[in-house]
C-alpha positions, 0 to 999 in steps of 0.5 A, a space after each residue: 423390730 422383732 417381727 422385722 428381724 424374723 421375716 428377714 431370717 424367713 427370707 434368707 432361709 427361703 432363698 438358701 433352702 427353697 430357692 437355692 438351686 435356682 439362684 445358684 444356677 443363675 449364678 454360674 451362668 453369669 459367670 461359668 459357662 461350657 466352651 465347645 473345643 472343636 476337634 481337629 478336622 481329619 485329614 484328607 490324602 491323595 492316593 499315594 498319601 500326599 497331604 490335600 486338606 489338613 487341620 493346623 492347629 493356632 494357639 493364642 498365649 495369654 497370663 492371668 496377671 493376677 493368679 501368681 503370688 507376689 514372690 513368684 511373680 517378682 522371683 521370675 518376671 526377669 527371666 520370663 521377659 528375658 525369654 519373652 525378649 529372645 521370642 520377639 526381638 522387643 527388649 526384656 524392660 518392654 515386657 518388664 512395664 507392660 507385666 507389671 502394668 497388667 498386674 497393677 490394673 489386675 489384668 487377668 487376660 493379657 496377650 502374650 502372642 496370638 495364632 503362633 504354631 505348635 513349636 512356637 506354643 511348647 516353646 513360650 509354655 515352657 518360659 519361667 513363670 509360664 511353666 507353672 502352668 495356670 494356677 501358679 504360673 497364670 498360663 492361658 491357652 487358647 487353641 483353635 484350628 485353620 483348615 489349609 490345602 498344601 495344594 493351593 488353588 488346585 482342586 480346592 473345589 474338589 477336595 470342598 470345605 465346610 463353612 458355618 456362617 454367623 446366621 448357621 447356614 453351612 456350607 459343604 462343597 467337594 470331598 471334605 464338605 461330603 465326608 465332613 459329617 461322618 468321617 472328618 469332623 471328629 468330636 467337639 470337646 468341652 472346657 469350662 470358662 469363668 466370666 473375669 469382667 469386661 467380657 473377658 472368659 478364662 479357662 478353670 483349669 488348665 484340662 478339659 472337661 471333655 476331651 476332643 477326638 479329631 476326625 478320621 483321615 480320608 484317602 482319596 483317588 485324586 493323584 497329585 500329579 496328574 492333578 498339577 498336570 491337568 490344572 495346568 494345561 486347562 488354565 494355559 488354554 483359558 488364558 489364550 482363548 480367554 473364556 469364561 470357565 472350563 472343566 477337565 476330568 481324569 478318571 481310571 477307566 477300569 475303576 472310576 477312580 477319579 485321578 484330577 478333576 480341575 474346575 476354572 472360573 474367569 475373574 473380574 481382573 481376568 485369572 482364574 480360580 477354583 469357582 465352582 464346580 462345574 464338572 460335576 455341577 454344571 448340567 448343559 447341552 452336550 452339543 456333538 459329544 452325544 452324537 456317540 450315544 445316538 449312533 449306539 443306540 441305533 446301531 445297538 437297536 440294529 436300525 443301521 449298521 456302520 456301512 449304511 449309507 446316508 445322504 447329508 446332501 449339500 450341507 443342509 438339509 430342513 427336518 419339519 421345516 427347520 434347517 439343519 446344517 453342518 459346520 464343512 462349507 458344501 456338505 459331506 453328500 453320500 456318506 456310511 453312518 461311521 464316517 457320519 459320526 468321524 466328520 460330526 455330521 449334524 445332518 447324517 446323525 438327525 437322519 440316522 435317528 429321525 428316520 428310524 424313531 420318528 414314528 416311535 421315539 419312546 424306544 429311543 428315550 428308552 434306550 437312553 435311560 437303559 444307560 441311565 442318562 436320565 439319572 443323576 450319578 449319585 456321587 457323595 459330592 453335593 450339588 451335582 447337576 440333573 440330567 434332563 432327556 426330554 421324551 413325548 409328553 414333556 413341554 420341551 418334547 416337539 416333532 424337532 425334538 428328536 433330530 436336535 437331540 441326536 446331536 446334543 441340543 434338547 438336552 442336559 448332561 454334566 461332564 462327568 455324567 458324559 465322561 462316565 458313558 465314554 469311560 463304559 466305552 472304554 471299559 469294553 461295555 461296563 460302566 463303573 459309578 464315578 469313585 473320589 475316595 478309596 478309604 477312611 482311616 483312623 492312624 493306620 487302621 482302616 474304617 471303610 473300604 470304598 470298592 468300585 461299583 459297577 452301574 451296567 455290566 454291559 451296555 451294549 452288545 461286544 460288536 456295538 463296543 467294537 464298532 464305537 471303540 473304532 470309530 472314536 480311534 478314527 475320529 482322531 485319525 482322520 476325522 474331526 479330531 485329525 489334528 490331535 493325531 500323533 502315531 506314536 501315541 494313541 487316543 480316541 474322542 470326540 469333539 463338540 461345538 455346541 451353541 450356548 445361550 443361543 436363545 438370547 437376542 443378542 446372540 448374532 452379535 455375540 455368538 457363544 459356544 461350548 468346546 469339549 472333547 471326550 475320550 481315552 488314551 491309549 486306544 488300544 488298552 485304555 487306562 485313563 478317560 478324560 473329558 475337557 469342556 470349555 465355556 465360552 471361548 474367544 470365537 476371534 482365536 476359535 472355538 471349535 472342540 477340536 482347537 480349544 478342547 482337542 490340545 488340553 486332552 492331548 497335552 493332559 494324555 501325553 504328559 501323564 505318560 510322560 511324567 507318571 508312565 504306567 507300570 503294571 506292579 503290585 506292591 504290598 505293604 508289608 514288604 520289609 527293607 532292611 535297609 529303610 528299617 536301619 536308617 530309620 533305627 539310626 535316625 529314630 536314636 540320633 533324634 531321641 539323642 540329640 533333638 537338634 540333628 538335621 534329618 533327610 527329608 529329600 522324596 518325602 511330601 514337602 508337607 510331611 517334610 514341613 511338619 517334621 521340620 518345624 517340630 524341630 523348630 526350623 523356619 521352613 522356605 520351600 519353592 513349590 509343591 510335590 516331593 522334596 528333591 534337596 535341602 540346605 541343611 545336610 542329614 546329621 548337621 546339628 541345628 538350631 532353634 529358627 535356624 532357616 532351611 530351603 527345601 527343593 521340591 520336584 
């Protein structure tokens, strides 16, 4: 026995002694462990502040029905099932049983309410018992964040998110995807959790261990506005002509800022959403579009001049025993190299371009990469699409290369690879590198300023510029785009219809084009350029560049002008109104005064209104997206908690 007794007092000093650290360790991990809190994702804000992408944050409430003692749990279980009662609409006895149930089985986890807001959680915190927090009270709080675009659908591709499956493999697409890492995530907090059975994990306290820190805010150059303006009038072309998807591009022509970008894919049932994003994704033939990069090569190498005269025969023409055709029945015959490119001659841009690089067609290839259209833009944004320019040598490259290629096949460009060449048009010769954010923020300081960058100071000489800048004016005058014409409003473009998926057997029977149009508006002092291409269209109702593509540019151009007229102001920021400075004083005391008095939301964003409003504890009812134009409620009416008030929103 005696022998006995001392080994086991061997043992036990063993394990307390020797082993101890090791056992201790395996302890805790059965029953604390380090929960990541992640941190509130920052925002993301068009160019005049409006909310694009936001992190709303979720709670869970749940009660330790054990942790109260007796006293204080029968002192205030009554009062917390009153309140809870008002909350729900259930009847206080409801409550009353299920608490006491909870604590009978010595529930230490039941839910009280799931995924309610902020308001809703300082209001149930502060109910009898709860407010005693967890280790009297038996208060549980679980928060997580939704991420919601107060936009919808518009630009949901654009402004991206990012995703992490059960496997880890994330997902990045648009502006939050490509600034997620660096500026918008913020810091994961830490919190401890103790196993409490069943699976169940309830926090040690009620702070964290480590704080979370939300991420930067990101102020992009998106325009709501003209976002809704070119969504709209791309998704009202899609529907009619029934194509599969399309893409519209709206930047500021003298810093590239993108203004709207709209990416629409057809679904199943025939809508349309936010699929992909083809305007920055999508590499394809540019069909006619590119006959302006080749008519300025050759005019910039001097091989030709506007006023050359060039035989587009009859409507066709063999180039190394392949025909060549144009779309107008009979042919153009004798026409100058600008009338070639204001009718989109297939056959005058091929013998443009066959005749004077033929027999040396690297100095073509090389006069395309001076422009850099070999290569990819560089933008932030993941997934963009690779350029391809074929040259002697490559598989593609043949002798019919170079007349396909002065017309947009035998190649790949993206949209905004073909926008950014006609914006450098526009933009007199520099070409600016495409821009989607203008800052990152943190509250009110400034983290990183994003200035313009310039790709080619000039891509061509001032007299090339001048002679495209007035050729794409007559393409629209009369040219291919002549039914877009208005002479109380200016644009420049061109059309393009190209095939697509020509190459499969069954292309006869169902023939597939590409429409697009590019340009800039107004033509005489540009200020924005825009590209429109639509995949697919009903070839029954058309599908030519100029009917498909053509209106969406024109309804886009008109209404931007229309609705966001362009006004050459600067404002700073540090102006001081008297007036906005009093009403804010007088409006900042009434609040911290009374808590219940109905501000004025009315010109504010309906998300900045929203939030406002719903920490005052209001159900909110809006009818739209932009500003506030009126609410229900008048400014300084007293209200209450859950009181409805309807937002009209311009």
């Amino acid at each position: 026995m005696f022998i006995f007794a001392m080994a086991v007092l061997f043992k036990l000093c063993t394990i307390q002694f020797v082993d101890g650290d090791k056992y201790r360790s395996l302890a805790e991990k059965r029953t604390i462990k380090s929960v990541t809190i992640p941190a509130n994702r920052g925002n993301v804000y068009d160019s005049e502040g409006s909310l694009l992408a936001t992190s709303v944050p979720k709670y869970d409430i749940r009660f330790d029905a054990v942790t109260p003692t007796s006293k204080t749990f029968e002192k205030y279980l009554k009062p917390l099932c009153d309140s809870l009662h008002a909350f729900t609409g259930k009847p206080s006895s409801y409550y009353q049983n299920i608490l006491r149930k909870a604590r009978a089985n010595r529930n230490r986890y039941y839910l009280i309410a799931r995924n309610i807001g902020y308001s809703d959680y300082i209001r149930l915190r502060n109910f009898p018992l709860l407010n005693l927090g967890a280790f009297k009270g038996g208060l549980i709080v679980e928060q997580k964040t939704k991420r919601e675009h107060p936009m919808g659908g518009m630009a949901e591709r654009t402004i991206g998110y990012e995703r992490i499956d059960d496997q880890g493999n994330v997902t990045r697409p648009g502006i939050d995807g490509a600034f997620g890492v660096k500026y918008l995530r913020g810091t994961d907090g830490k919190r401890l959790k103790q196993n409490i059975g069943k699976g169940q994990w309830k926090p040690i306290a009620d702070y964290n261990q480590v704080e979370p820190k939300d991420g930067y805010d990101v102020y992009t150059t998106i325009n709501v506005n003209i976002q809704d303006i070119a969504h709209h009038a791309l998704l009202k072309q899609l529907e009619y002509y029934e194509a599969e998807h399309g893409c519209v591009i709206v930047m500021e022509v003298e810093t590239g800022a993108i203004r709207a970008i709209s990416n629409l894919g057809r679904t199943n049932s025939g809508g349309y959403y936010e699929k992909l994003n083809y305007a920055v994704g999508e590499s394809h033939e540019p069909g006619s579009t590119f006959k302006v990069m080749a008519l300025m090569a050759a005019l910039e190498d001097k091989v030709v001049d506007t006023s050359t005269v060039i035989d587009t025969k009859r409507g066709s023409k063999r180039f190394y025993g392949r025909s060549i055709t144009d779309s107008h029945h009979g042919g153009f015959g004798e026409i100058s190299v600008a009338r070639a490119l204001e009718v989109s001659s297939n056959i005058g841009l091929a013998t443009i371009i066959d005749d004077n690089y033929s027999k040396n067609p690297e100095k073509f290839i090389n006069r395309l990469k001076s422009w850099h259209l070999d290569q990819p833009l560089g933008i932030p944004i993941k997934g963009e699409g690779k350029p391809m320019i074929p040259e002697p040598g490559d598989s593609k490259w043949s002798r019919n290369a170079l007349p396909s290629m002065s017309y947009g096949y035998n190649l790949n460009l993206t949209p905004l690879q073909t926008l950014t060449f006609y914006n450098a048009i526009a933009n007199d010769g520099v070409m600016v590198k495409p821009r989607f954010i203008y800052s990152v923020k943190e509250l009110d300081e400034s983290i990183e300023v994003f200035d313009k960058e310039v790709i080619n100071e000039k891509i061509a000489s001032e007299k090339t510029i001048k002679e495209i800048q007035a050729i794409l004016e007559n393409v629209v005058k009369h040219g291919t785009g002549k039914t877009l014409y208005n002479p109380y409003f200016s644009m420049a473009g061109k059309t393009g219809t190209a095939l697509t998926e020509y190459w499969m057997a069954d292309w006869k029977e169902n023939k597939r084009y590409v429409s697009s149009f590019a340009g800039y508006f107004p033509a005489d002092h540009p200020k924005y350029s825009c590209i429109v291409v639509i995949h697919k269209p009903s070839i029954e109702k058309g599908f030519y560049g100029a009917d498909v593509s053509g209106p969406v540019f024109k309804r886009i151009a008109q209404k931007i002008f229309t609705d966001t007229p362009i006004i050459d102001e600067v404002n700073t920021l540090q102006v001081v109104d008297e007036t906005v400075d009093k009403e804010f004083e007088t409006f900042y005391k009434t609040a911290q005064t009374y808590k219940t008095i109905m501000p004025t939301v009315i010109g504010l964003p309906v998300m900045d209104a929203v939030a406002l409003l719903e920490n005052l504890g209001l159900e909110v009812e809006m009818d739209g997206l932009g500003k506030v134009k009126s609410q229900s409620i008048p400014k300084g009416q007293k209200v209450k908690k859950n009181q409805k008030v309807v937002l009209k929103i311009s």
